[in-house]
VOKE-567488 format. One record per residue (C-alpha): residue number from 1; residue in three letters; x, z, y; chain. Coordinates in steps of 0.1 Angstrom, whole numbers, plus 5000, padded with zeros to 4 digits. Example, Ala and Ser with C-alpha at 12.3 -4.5 7.8 and 13.67 -1.06 7.14 Angstrom:
# residues 2
+-----+------+------+------+------+-----+
! seq ! type !   px !   pz !   py ! mol !
+-----+------+------+------+------+-----+
!   1 !  ALA ! 5123 ! 5078 ! 4955 !   A !
!   2 !  SER ! 5137 ! 5071 ! 4989 !   A !
+-----+------+------+------+------+-----+
# end
This chain:
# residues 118
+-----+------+------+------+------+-----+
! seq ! type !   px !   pz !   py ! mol !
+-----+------+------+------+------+-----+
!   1 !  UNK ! 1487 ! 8239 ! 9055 !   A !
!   2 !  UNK ! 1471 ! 8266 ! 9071 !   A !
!   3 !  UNK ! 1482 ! 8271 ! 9107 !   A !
!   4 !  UNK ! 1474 ! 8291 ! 9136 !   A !
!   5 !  UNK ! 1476 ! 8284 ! 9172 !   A !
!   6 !  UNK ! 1484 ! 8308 ! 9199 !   A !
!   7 !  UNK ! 1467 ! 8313 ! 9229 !   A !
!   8 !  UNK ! 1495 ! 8299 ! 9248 !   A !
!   9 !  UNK ! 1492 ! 8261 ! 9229 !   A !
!  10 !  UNK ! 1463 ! 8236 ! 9239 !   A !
!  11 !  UNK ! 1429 ! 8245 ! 9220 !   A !
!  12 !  UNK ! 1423 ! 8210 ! 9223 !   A !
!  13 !  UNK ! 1450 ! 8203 ! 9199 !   A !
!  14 !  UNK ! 1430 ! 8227 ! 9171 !   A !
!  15 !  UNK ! 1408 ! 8194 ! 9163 !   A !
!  16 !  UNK ! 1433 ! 8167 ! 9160 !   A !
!  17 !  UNK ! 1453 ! 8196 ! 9137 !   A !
!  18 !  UNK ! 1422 ! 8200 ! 9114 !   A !
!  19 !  UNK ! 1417 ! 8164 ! 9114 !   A !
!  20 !  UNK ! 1446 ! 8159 ! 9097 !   A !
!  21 !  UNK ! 1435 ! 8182 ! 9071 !   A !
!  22 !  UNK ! 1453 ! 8210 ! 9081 !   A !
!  23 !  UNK ! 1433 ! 8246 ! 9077 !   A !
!  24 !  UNK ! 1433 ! 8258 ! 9119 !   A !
!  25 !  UNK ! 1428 ! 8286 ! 9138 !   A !
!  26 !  UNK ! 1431 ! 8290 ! 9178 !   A !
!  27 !  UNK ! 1437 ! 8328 ! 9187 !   A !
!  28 !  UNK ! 1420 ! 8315 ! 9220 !   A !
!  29 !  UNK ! 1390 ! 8317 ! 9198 !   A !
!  30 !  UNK ! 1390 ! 8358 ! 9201 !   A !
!  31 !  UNK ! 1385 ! 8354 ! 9240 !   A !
!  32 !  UNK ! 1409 ! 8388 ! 9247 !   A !
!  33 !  UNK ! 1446 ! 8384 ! 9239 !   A !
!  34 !  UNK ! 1451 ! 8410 ! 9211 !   A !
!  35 !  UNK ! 1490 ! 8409 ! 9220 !   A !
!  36 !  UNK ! 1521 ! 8390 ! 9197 !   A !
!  37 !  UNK ! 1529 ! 8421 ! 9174 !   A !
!  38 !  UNK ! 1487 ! 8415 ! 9162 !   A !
!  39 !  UNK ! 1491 ! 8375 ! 9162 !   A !
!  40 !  UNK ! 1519 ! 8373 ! 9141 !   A !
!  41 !  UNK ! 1504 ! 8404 ! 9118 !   A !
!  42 !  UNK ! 1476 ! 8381 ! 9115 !   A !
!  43 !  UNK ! 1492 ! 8348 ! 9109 !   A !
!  44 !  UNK ! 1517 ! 8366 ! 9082 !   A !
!  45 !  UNK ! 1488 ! 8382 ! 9066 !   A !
!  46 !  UNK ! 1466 ! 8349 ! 9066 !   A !
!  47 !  UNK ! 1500 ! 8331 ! 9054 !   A !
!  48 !  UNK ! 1498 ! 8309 ! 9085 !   A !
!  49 !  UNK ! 1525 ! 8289 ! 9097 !   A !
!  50 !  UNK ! 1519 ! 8302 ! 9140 !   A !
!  51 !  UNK ! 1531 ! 8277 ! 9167 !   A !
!  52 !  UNK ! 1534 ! 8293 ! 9199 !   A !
!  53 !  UNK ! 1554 ! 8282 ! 9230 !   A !
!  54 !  UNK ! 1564 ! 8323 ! 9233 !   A !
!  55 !  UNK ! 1598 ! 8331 ! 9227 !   A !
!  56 !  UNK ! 1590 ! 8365 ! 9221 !   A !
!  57 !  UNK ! 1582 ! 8357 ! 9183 !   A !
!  58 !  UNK ! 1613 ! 8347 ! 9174 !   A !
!  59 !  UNK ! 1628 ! 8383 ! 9192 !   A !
!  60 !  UNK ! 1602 ! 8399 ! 9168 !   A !
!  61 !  UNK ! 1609 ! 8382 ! 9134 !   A !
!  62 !  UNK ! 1646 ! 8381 ! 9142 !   A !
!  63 !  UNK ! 1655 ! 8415 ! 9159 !   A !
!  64 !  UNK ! 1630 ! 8436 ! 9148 !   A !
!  65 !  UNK ! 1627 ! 8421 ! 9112 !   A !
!  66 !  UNK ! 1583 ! 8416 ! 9113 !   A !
!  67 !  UNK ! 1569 ! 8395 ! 9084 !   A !
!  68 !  UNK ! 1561 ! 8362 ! 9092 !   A !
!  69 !  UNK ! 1545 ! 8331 ! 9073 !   A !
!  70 !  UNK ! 1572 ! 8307 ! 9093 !   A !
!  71 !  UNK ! 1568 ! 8301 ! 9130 !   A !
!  72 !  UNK ! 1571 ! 8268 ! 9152 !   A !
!  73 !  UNK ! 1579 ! 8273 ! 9183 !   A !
!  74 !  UNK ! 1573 ! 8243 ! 9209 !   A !
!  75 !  UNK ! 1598 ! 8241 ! 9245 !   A !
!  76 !  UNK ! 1589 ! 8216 ! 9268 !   A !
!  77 !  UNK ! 1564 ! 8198 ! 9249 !   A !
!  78 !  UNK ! 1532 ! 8182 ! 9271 !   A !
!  79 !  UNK ! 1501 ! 8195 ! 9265 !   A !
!  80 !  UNK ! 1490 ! 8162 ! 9251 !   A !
!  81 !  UNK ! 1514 ! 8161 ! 9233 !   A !
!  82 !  UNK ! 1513 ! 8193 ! 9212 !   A !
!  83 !  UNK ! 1493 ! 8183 ! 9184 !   A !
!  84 !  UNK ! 1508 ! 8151 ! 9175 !   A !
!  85 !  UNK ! 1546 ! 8170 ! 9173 !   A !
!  86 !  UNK ! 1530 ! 8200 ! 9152 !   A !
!  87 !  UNK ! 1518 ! 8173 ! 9128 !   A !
!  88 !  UNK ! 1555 ! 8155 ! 9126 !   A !
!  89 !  UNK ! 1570 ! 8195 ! 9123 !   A !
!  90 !  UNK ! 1547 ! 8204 ! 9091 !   A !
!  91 !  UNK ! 1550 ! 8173 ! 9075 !   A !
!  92 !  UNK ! 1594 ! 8168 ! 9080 !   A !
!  93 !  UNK ! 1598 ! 8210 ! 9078 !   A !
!  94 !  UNK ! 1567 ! 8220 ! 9061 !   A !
!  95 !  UNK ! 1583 ! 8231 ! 9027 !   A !
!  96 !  UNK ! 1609 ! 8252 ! 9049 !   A !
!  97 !  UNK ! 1580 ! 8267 ! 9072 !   A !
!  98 !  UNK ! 1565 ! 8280 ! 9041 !   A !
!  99 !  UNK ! 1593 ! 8295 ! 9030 !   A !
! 100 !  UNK ! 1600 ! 8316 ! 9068 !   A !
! 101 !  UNK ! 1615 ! 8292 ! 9086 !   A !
! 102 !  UNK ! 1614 ! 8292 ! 9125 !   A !
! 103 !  UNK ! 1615 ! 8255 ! 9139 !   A !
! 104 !  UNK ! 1618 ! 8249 ! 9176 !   A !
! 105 !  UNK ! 1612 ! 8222 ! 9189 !   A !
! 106 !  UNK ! 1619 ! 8205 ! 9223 !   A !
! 107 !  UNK ! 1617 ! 8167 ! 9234 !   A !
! 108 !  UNK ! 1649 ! 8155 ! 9216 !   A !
! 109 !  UNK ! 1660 ! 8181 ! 9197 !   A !
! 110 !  UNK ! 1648 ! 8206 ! 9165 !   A !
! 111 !  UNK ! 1660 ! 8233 ! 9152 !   A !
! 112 !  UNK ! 1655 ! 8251 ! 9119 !   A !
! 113 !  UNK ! 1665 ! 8284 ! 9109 !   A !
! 114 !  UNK ! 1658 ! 8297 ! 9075 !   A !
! 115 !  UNK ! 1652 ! 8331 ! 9063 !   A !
! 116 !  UNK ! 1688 ! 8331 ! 9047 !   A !
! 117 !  UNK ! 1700 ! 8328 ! 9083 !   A !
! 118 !  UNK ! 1685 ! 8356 ! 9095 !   A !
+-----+------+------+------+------+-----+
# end
């Protein structure tokens, strides 16, 4: 699956991502922030799945209807943690993150919305 990380999640969980196969990016990478209209341009156009902790992307695929290639979206979660719950999340919701789902996720608890429910 092709993914991308937002600034906002660990960098350090891009390796244990890409070691599980998984095609990675960390917008950390840029060094500037280019903002989360450009991220989630980027990850739609890429057809990236892009887990964020930012509520904010849900506002814009929602509410203002922007393109997305699914979004996970991680409350609560340790930093140590993040890689090891992105993993579980694309391979239990991975066929409905392709498809535009957003999945939050916080310790106890997901959520899935699909794009019918929007």
């Amino acid at each position: 699956m092709k993914i991308l990380l937002d600034t906002c999640v660990s960098g350090g969980a891009r390796a244990e991502i890409a070691a599980a196969s998984h095609d990675v990016l960390w917008v950390g990478d840029r060094g500037e922030d280019p903002g989360d209209e450009e991220i989630l341009a980027q990850a739609h156009a890429e057809g990236r799945v892009l887990v964020t902790l930012d509520k904010d992307f849900g506002e814009l695929a929602i509410v203002r209807e922007r393109p997305h290639a699914g979004i996970v979206r991680l409350v609560g979660v340790r930093v140590g943690e993040q890689a090891r719950v992105c993993l579980t999340v694309m391979e239990r919701y991975g066929g409905e993150l392709t498809a535009g789902a957003i999945v939050t996720v916080e310790p106890g608890r997901v959520r899935v919305r699909t794009p019918t429910g929007f």
